[in-house]
C-alpha positions as CSV (number, residue, x, y, z in Angstrom):
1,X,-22.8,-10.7,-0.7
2,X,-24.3,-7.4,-0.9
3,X,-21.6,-6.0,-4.0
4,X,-23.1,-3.7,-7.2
5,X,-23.6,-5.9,-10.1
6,X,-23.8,-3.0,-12.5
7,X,-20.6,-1.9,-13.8
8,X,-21.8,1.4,-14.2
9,X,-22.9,2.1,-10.9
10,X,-19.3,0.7,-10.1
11,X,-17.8,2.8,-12.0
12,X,-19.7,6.5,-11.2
13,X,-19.0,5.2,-7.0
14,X,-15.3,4.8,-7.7
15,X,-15.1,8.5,-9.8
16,X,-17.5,10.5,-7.4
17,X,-14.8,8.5,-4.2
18,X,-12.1,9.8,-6.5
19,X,-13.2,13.6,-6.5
20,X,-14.4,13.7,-3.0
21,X,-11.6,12.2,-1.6
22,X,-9.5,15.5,-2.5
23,X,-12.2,17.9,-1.7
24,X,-12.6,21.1,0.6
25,X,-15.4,19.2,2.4
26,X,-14.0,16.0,3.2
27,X,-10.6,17.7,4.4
28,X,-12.9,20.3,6.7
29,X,-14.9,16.8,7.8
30,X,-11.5,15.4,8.7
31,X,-10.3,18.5,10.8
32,X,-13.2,17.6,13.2
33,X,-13.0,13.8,13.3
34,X,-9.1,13.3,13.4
35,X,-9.1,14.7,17.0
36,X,-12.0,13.7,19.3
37,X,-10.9,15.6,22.3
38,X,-10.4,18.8,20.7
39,X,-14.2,19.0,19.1
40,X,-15.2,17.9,23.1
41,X,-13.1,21.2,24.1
42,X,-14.4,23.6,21.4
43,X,-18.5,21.9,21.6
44,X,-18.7,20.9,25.2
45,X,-22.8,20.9,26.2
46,X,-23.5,19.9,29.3
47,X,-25.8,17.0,30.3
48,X,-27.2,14.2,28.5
49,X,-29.1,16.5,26.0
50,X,-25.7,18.2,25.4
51,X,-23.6,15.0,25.2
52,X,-26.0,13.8,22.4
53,X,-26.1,16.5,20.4
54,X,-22.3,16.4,20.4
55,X,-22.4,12.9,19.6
56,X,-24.9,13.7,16.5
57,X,-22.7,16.3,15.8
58,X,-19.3,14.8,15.5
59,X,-20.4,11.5,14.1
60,X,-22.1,13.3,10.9
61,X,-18.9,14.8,10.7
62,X,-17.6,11.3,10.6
63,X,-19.4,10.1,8.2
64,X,-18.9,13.2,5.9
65,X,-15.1,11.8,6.4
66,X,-16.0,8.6,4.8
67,X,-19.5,7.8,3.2
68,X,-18.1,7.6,-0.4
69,X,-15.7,4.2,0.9
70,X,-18.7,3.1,2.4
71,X,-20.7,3.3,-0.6
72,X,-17.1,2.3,-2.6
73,X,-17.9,-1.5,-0.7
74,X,-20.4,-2.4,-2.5
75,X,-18.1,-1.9,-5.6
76,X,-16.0,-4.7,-4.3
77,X,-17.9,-6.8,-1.7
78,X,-18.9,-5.7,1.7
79,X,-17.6,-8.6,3.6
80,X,-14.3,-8.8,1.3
81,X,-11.3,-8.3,2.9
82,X,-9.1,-7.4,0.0
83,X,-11.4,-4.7,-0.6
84,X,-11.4,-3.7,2.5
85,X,-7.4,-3.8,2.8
86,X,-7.2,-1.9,-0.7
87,X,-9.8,1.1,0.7
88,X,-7.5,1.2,3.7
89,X,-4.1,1.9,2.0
90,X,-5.8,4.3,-0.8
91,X,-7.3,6.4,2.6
92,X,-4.0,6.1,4.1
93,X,-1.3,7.2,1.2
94,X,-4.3,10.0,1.2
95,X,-4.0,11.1,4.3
C-alpha cells in the first residue's frame, strides 16, 4: 500500500511539511506555478529546445510547490483517499 511503517519517519515528514509549508521558498515556488501563462510571457524560448526547457523549468518549480505532500502520502497511504482529501483542505486553508 506503499505507507511509512516507522512512526518516526512519520512523524519528521509531517514536521519538515509543517515548516516548509510556511516558508520563503515554497511561497516564491508558488508565485511561478499559480499562473502558467504568466511564467510562458516572462520565459518564452522559442522552438522545441525552448519549450522544454520551459517545461523543465516550471515543473521543478512545481514540484518545489509540493514535494513535502508528496512525500506526506506515504505517512497516510498513497492510494488513500482520506489522506488525500485531508492534504487537500490543509493546502487549501494554506493558501
Amino acid at each position: 500500500m506503499m505507507v511509512a511503517t516507522s512512526p518516526l519517519l512519520g512523524a519528521a515528514l509531517v514536521v519538515v511539511a509543517g515548516g516548509y509549508q510556511g516558508s520563503s521558498a515554497k511561497f516564491a515556488c508558488l508565485e511561478h506555478c499559480r499562473s502558467p501563462a504568466h511564467f510562458i510571457f516572462r520565459n518564452w524560448r522559442p522552438g522545441l529546445t525552448g519549450a522544454f526547457r520551459m517545461g523543465l523549468k516550471h515543473g521543478a518549480f512545481c514540484v518545489g510547490c509540493c514535494w513535502v505532500l508528496m512525500g506526506l502520502l506515504f505517512v497516510g497511504g498513497v492510494m488513500v483517499l482520506i489522506a488525500l482529501v485531508l492534504l487537500y483542505r490543509w493546502t487549501a486553508a494554506g493558501s
